[in-house]
C-alpha positions in Angstrom: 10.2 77.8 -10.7 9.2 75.5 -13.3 10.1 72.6 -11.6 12.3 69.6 -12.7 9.5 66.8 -13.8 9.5 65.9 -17.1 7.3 68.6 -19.1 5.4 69.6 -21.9 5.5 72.9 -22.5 2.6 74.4 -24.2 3.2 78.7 -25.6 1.2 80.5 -27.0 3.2 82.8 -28.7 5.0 83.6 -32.4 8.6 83.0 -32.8 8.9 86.2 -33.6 8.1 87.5 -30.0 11.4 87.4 -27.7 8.9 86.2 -24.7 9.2 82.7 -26.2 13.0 82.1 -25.6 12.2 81.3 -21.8 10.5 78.5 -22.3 11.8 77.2 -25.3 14.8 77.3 -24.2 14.1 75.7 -20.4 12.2 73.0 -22.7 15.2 72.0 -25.5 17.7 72.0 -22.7 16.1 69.9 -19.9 14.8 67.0 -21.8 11.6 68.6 -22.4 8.5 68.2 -25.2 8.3 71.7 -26.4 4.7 72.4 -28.4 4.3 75.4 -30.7 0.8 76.1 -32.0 0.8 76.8 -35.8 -1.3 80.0 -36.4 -4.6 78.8 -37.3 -4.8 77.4 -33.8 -3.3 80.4 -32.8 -5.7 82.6 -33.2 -8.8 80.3 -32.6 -8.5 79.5 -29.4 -11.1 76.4 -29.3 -8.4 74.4 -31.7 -5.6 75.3 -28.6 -7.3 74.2 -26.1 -7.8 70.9 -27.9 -3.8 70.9 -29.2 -3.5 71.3 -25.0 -4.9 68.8 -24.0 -4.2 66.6 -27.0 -0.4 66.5 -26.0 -1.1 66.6 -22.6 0.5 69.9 -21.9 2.4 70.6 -18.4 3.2 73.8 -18.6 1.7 77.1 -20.7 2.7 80.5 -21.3 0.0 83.2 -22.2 -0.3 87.0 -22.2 -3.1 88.0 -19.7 -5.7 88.8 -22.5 -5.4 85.8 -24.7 -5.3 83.4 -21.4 -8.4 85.1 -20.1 -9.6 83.6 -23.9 -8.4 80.8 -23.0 -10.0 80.1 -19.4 -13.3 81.0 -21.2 -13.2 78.4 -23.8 -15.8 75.5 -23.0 -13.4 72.6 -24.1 -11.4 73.9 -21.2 -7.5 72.3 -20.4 -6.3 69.4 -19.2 -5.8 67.8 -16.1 -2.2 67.4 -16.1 -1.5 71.7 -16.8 0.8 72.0 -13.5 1.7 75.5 -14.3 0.4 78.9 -15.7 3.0 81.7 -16.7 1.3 84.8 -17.8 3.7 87.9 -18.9 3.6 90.5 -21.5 1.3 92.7 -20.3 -0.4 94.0 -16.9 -2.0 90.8 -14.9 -5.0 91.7 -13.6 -6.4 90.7 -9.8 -9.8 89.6 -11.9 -7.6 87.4 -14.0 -5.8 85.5 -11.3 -8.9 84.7 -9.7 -10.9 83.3 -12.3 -8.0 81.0 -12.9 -8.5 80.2 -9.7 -11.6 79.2 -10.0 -11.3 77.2 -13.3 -7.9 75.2 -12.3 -7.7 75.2 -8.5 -5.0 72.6 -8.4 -2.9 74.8 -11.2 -0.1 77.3 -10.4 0.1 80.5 -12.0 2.5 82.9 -12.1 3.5 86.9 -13.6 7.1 87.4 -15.1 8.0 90.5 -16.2 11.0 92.0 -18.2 12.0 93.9 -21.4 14.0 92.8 -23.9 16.8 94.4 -22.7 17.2 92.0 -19.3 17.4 89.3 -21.7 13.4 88.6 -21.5 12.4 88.0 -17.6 14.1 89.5 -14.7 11.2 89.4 -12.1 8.5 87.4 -11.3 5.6 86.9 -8.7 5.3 83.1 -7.6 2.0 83.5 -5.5 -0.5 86.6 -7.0 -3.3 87.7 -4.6 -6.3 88.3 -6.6 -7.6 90.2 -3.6 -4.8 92.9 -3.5 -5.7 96.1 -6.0 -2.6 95.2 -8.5 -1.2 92.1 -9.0 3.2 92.5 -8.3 6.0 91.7 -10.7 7.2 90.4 -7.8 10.7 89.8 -7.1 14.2 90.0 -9.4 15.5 86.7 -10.6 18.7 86.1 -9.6 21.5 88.2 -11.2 19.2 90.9 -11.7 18.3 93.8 -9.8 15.1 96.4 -9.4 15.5 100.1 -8.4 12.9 102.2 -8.2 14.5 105.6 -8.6 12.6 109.5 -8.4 13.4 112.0 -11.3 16.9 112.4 -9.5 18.2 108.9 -9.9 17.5 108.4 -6.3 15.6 105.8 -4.5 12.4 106.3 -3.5 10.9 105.6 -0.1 8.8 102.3 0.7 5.3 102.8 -0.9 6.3 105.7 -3.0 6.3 105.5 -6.8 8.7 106.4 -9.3 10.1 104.8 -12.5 11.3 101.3 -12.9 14.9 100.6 -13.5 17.0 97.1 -13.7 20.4 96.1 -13.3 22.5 93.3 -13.0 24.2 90.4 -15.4 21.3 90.0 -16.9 21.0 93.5 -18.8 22.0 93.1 -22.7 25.3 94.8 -23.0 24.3 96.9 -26.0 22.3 96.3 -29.5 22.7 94.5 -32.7 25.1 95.6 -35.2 26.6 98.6 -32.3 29.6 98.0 -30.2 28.8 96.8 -26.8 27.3 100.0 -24.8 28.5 99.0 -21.2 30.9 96.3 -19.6 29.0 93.2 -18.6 27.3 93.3 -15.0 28.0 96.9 -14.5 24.9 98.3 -16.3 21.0 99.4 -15.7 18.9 99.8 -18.4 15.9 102.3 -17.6 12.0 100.9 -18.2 10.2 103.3 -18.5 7.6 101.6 -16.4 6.2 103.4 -13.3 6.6 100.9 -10.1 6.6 101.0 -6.2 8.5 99.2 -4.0 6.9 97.2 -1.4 10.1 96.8 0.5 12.1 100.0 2.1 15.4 100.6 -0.2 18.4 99.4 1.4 22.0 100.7 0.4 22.9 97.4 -0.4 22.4 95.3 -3.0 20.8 92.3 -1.3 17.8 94.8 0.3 17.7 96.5 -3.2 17.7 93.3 -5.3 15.1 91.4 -2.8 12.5 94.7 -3.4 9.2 93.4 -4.7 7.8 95.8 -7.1 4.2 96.5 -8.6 3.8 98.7 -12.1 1.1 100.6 -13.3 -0.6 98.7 -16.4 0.2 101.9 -18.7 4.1 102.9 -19.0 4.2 106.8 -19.2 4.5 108.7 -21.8 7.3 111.1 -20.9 9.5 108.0 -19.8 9.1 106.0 -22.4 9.6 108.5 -25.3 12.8 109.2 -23.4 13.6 105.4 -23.5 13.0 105.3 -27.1 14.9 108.2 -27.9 18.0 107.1 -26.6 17.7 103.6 -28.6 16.8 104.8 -31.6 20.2 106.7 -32.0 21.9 103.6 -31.8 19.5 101.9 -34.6 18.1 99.3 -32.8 17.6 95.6 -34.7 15.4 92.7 -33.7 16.2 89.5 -34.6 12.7 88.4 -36.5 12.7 84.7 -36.6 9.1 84.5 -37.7 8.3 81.5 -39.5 4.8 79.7 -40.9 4.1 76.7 -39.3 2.1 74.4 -41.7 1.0 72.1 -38.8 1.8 72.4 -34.9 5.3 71.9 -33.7 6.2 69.0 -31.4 10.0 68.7 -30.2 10.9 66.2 -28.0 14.6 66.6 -26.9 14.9 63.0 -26.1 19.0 62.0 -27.1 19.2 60.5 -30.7 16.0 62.0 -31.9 14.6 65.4 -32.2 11.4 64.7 -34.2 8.5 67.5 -36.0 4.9 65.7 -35.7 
């Protein structure tokens, strides 16, 4: 999905948020110029729009609500942004088509995933701003999406129930516990409400291929469950926050790995 150019990959994000790992780690192990905004320019976005188009950026990851920030900004990106992932939150139809508008010639696209599926396990390659909600879209591969009724069953084609994933890319447990579940063999519950826009199949190729859309509020019964059954097994996140003085540059370029 993100292509096989060479890249610059722009994120808008704090190390301490798991969302980053896609991307940083697509950028370190391709040969890729990975750019972290320190968080001055963080949080004002006029001074990353200029680090964007200062280094040129390829490639940027937003959350829905700081990149509509972003497309408002008069400075405005570059010319050479190729691709748009927004994730994180819900991506609005209103969203997509103001990007549109601003970058005609730029992809965007809407992953989705808990931490659990080892950040991203779906994502929706070409949103429609003119359908009511914009899709997760499809499972990655190795990962699967089930939309299942209070039951554990799956519901019909255009019915809604609550989101669940499986496949190798659900974490086999949490830190500091003994592994939960063997590897592969395990679904780990959302607590997102979703449809299917695809009938359920009985096998896994017509279950994984479902494309799914979520509500933009997880319920509350589903995700108090959710976090009931972690908490018992003392969940720990790895907080790798640190304070940049000045922006972060890495070029992963053999022989030199350089901070500018």
């Amino acid at each position: 999905m993100y292509g096989t150019e060479h890249s610059v990959f722009l994120i808008a994000l704090r190390l301490s948020f798991d969302g980053i790992l896609g991307g940083m780690f697509w950028s370190l192990t391709g040969g890729h110029t990975l750019v972290l905004p320190d968080p001055r320019q963080l949080v004002r976005v006029a001074e990353f729009t200029r680090l964007a188009r200062e280094h040129r950026v390829t490639h940027l990851f937003n959350i829905p609500s700081y990149y509509r920030a972003v497309l408002r900004d008069p400075g405005g990106l570059p010319d050479t942004l190729r691709l748009v992932v927004v994730g994180g939150e819900a991506c609005t139809p209103q969203l997509v088509a103001t990007h549109n508008e601003r970058l005609p010639r730029t992809r965007i696209v809407n992953e989705y995933g808990p931490t659990e599926t080892t950040i991203a396990c779906t994502v929706e390659t070409a949103p429609d701003p003119a359908r009511e909600r914009i899709p997760i879209g499809r499972p990655w591969p190795g990962a699967r999406t089930l939309v299942l009724d209070e039951r554990l069953r799956e519901v019909p084609a255009g019915e809604r129930g609550e989101l669940y994933i499986g496949g190798q890319l659900v974490a086999l447990g949490y830190a500091n516990q003994p592994p939960a579940r063997p590897s592969g063999s395990s679904r780990t519950r959302t607590g997102d409400r979703a449809g299917a826009s695809t009938a359920p199949g009985t096998s896994p190729a017509s279950t994984s291929g479902a494309r799914c859309t979520t509500t933009a509020e997880r319920t509350t019964r589903s995700r108090s469950a959710v976090r009931g059954s972690n908490s018992a097994r003392s969940r720990t996140c790895w907080n790798a926050m640190r304070t940049w003085r000045r922006p972060w540059c890495c070029a992963n370029v053999p022989g030199r790995t350089s901070r500018r």
